[in-house]
DRENKE-549876 format. One record per atom (N, C-alpha, C, O): z, y, x. Coordinates in steps of 0.05 Angstrom, whole numbers, padded with zeros to 5 digits, always signed. Layout:
// residues N
ZYX/...
// end
This chain:
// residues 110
+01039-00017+00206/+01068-00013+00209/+01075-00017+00238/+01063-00037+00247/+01096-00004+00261/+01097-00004+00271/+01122-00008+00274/+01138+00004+00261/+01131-00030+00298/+01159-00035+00302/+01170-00032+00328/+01190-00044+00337/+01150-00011+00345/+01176-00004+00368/+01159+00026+00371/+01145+00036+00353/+01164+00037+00395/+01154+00067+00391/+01157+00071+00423/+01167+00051+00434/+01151+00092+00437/+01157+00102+00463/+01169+00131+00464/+01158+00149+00451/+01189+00136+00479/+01195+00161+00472/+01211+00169+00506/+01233+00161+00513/+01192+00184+00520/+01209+00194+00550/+01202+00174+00570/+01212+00173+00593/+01178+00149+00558/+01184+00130+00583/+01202+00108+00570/+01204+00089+00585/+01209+00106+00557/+01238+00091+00546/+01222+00071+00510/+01217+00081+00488/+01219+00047+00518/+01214+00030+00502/+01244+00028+00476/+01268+00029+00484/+01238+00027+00455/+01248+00018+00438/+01231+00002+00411/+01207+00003+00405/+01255-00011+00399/+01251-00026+00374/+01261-00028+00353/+01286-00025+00355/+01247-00035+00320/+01268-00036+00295/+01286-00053+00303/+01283-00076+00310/+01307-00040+00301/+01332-00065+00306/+01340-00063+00321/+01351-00084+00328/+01344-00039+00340/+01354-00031+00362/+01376-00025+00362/+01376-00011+00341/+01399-00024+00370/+01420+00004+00364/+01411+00023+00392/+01408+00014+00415/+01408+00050+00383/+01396+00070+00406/+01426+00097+00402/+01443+00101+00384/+01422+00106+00421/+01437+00121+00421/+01421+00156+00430/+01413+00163+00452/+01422+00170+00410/+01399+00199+00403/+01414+00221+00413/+01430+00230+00397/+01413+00233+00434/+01422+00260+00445/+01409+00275+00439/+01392+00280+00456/+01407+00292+00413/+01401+00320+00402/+01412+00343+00411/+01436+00345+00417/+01389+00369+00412/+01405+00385+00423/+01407+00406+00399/+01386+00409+00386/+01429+00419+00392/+01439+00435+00377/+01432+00462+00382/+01419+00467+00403/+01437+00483+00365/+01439+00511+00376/+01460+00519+00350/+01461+00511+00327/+01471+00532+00359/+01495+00544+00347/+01492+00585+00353/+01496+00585+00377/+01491+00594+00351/+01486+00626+00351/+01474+00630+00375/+01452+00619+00376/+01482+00643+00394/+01471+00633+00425/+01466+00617+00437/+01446+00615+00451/+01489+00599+00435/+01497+00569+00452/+01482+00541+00442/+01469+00537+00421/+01487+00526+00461/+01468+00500+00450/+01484+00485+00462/+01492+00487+00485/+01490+00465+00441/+01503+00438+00453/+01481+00414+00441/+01462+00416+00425/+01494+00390+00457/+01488+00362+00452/+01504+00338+00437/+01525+00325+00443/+01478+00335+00410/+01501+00321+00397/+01494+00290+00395/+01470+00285+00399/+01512+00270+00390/+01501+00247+00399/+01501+00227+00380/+01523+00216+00375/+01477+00218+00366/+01489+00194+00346/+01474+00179+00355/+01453+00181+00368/+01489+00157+00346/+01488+00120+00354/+01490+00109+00326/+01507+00115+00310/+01466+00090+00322/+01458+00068+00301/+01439+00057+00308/+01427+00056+00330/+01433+00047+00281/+01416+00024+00283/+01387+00030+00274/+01382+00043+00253/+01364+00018+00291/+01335+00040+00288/+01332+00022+00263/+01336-00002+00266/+01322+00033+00232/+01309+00021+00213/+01281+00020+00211/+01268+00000+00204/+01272+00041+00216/+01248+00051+00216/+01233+00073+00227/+01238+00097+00230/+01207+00051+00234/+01191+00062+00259/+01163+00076+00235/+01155+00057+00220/+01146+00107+00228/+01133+00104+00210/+01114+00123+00220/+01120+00134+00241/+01093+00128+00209/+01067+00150+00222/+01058+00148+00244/+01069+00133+00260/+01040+00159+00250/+01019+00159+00280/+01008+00186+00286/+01003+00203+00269/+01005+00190+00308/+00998+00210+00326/+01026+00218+00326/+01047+00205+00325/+01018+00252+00328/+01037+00274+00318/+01057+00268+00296/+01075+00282+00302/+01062+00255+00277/+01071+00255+00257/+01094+00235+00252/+01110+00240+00235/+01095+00213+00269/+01118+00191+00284/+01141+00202+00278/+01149+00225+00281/+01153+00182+00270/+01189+00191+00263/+01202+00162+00259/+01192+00144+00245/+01224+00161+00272/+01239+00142+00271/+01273+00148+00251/+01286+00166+00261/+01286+00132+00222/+01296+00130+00219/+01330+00117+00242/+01328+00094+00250/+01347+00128+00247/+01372+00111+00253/+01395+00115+00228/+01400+00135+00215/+01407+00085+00226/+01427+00091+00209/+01457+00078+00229/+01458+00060+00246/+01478+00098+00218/+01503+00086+00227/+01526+00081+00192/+01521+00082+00168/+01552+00075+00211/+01569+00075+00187/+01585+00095+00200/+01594+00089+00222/+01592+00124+00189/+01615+00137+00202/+01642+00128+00187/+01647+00107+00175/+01656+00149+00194/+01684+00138+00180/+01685+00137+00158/+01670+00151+00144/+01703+00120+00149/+01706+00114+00122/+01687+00104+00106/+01683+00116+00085/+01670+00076+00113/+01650+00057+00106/+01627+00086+00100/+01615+00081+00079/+01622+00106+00109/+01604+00125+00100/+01584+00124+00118/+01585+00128+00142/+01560+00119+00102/+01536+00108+00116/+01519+00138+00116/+01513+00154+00098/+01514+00140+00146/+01495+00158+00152/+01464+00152+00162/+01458+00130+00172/+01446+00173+00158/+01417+00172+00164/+01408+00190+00175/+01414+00213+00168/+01390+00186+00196/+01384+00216+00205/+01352+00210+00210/+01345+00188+00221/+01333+00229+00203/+01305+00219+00208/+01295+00242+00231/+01294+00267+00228/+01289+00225+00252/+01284+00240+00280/+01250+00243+00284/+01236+00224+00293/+01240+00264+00277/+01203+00263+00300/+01205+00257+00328/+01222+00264+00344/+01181+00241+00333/+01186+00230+00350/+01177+00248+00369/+01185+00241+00391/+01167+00264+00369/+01157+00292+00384/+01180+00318+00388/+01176+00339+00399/+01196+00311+00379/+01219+00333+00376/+01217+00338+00404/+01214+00322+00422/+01219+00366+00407/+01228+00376+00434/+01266+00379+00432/+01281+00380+00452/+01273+00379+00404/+01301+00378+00404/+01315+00352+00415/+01339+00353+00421/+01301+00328+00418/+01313+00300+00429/+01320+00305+00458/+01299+00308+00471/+01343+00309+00476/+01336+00309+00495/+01338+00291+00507/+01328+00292+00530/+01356+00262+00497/+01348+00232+00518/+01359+00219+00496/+01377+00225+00480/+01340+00192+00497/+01349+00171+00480/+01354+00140+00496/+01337+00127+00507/+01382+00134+00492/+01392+00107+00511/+01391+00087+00481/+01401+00092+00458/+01372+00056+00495/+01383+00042+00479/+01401+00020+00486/+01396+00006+00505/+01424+00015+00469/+01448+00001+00475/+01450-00021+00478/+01462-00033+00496/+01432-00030+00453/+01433-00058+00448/+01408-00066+00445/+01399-00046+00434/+01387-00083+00446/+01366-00095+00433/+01375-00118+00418/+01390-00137+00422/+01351-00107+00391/+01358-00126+00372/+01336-00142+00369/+01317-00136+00384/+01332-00170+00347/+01315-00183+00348/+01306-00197+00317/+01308-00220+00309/+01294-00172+00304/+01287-00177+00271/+01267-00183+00276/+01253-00178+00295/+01260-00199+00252/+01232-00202+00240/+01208-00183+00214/+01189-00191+00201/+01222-00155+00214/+01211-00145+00197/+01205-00118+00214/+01214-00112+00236/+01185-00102+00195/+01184-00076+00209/+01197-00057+00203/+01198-00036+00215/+01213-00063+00176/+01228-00040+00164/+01253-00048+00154/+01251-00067+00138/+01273-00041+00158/+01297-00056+00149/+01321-00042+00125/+01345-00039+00123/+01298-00039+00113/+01315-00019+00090/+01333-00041+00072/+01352-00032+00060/+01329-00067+00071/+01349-00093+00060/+01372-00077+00074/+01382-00061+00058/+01382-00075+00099/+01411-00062+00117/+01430-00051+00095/+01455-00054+00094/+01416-00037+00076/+01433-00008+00058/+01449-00032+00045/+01473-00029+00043/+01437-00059+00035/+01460-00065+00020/+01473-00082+00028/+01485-00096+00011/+01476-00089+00055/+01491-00114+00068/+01504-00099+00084/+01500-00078+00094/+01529-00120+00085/+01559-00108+00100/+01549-00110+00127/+01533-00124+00137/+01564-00090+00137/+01573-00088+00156/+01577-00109+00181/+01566-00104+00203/+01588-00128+00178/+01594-00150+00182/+01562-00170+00193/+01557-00181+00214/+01547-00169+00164/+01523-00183+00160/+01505-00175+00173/+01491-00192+00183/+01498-00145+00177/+01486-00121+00197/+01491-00130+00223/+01471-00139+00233/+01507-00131+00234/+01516-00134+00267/+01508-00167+00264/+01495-00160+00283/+01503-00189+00260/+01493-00212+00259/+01463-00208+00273/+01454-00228+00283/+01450-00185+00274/+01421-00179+00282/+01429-00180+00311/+01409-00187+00325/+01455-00175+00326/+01448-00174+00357/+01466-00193+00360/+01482-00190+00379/+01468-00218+00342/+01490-00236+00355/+01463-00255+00362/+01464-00269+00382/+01447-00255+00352/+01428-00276+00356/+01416-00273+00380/+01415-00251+00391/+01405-00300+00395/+01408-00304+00426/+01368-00302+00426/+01354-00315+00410/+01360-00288+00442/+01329-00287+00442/+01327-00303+00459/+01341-00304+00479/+01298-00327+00451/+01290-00347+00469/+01263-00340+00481/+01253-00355+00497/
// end
């Protein structure tokens, strides 16, 4: 199980909040779209690597998006916050508030 990953040069971890610049294509055009959450899960090796992020959009509506970590569609990933769990997978998150969730980056790393 793996709990951080490399992607561009750029260290991350479960428990991160990262922020994922995808790039879109729309008929011709291509834009960049950007979601921000929280990394749950880091899973597979080599080629096959994919990292879960979850957010809450509006209206307590919990989103997921499962990213390869090879995507040539990623085009930069910033992370915001570092967090500091003890597990490698944090699928417990789905049923704790909101509230209880953000407690992961209140805690002070020694």
């Amino acid at each position: 199980m793996a709990n951080s990953a490399i992607l561009n040069n750029i260290t991350f971890h479960v428990g991160d909040i990262v922020r994922v610049h995808y790039r879109i294509m729309e008929g011709d055009k291509e834009r960049i779209q950007v979601f921000e959450g929280l990394v749950i899960s880091i899973r597979g090796r080599g080629e096959n690597r994919s990292f879960t992020v979850r957010k809450i959009a509006t209206g307590n509506v919990a989103v997921e998006r499962i990213y390869p970590l090879n995507s040539p569609w990623i085009a930069k990933l910033e992370v915001k916050k570092p967090g500091r769990v003890r597990r490698a997978k944090l699928y417990y998150v789905r049923t704790k508030s909101t509230r209880q969730v953000s407690q992961i980056h209140t805690q002070t790393s020694t």
